[in-house]
N, C-alpha and C positions, 0 to 999 in steps of 0.2 A: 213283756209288753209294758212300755209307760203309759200310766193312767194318773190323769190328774196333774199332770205337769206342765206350772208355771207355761208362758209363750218365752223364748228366749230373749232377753235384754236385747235391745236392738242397739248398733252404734251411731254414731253424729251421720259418718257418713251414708249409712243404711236410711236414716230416717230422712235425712238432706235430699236424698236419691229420690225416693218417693215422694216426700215435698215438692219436690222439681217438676217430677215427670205433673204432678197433679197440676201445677201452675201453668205448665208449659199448655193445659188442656185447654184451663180454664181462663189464661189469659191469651192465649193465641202469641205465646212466645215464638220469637225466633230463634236457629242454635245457638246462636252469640249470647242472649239475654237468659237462654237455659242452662247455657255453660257460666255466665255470672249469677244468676240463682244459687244454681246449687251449690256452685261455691261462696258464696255469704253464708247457705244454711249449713253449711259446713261447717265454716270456721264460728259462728255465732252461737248453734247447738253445743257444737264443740264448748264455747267458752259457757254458755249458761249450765250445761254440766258438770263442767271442773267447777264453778261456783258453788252451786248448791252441794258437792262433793266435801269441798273444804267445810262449808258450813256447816254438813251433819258431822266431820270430825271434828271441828270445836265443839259439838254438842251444841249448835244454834238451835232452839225451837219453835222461835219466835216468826209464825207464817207471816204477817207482814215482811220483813225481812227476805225474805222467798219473794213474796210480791214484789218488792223493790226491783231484786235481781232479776226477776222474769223482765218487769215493765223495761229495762236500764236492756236489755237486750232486743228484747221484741223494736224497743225504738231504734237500736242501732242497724236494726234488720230494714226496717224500714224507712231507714233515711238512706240505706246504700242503693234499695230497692229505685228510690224515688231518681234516682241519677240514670239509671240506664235505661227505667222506663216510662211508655209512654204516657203521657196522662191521663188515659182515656184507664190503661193499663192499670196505673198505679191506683186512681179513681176504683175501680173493681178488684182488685185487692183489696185495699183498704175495707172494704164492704164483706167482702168474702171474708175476710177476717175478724170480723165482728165487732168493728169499730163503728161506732154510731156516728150517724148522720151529723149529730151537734159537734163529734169530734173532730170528723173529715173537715166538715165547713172551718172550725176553727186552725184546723193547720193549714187550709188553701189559703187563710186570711194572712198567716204568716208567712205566706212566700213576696 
């Protein structure tokens, strides 16, 4: 019998999956925009784990650096997001994802 063991390391695309289905609840996605979802959390999980992967083999320990990488993807996630959906959409994301109200306001200023 296992006891006490570890949950299994999930993959990009295991967690993308779930990402998806979640968004697809909570934004009232269509298939088109859950099949572009989950393929951005695909490929961008994907690349923010090969990052932080490289960086513990250099021996990087430096969590700012970590924060960089995260923030540098979290945005490219959300700029591919902003293309396919709708405003109202991306608006509620944004939110759900714990982006504060002074941040939201300041990126709808830059459109």
């Amino acid at each position: 019998m296992a006891q006490n063991q570890p949950p299994e390391k999930k993959n990009p695309i295991e967690i993308a999956a779930e990402q998806a289905d979640r968004l697809q609840i909570d934004l009232k996605l269509d298939h088109r925009q859950l099949f572009l979802t989950d393929s951005v959390l695909q490929k961008n999980i994907a690349g923010v784990m090969n990052e932080f992967e490289a960086m513990q083999k250099a021996g990087m320990q430096n969590s700012e650096s970590y924060r960089d990488v995260q923030l540098k993807w979290v945005r490219k996630t959300e700029d591919a997001f902003e293309k396919f959906m709708s405003k109202e959409q991306f608006e509620r994301y944004l939110k759900i994802s714990g982006v504060s109200s002074k941040e939201r306001k300041k990126r709808a200023e830059k459109k």
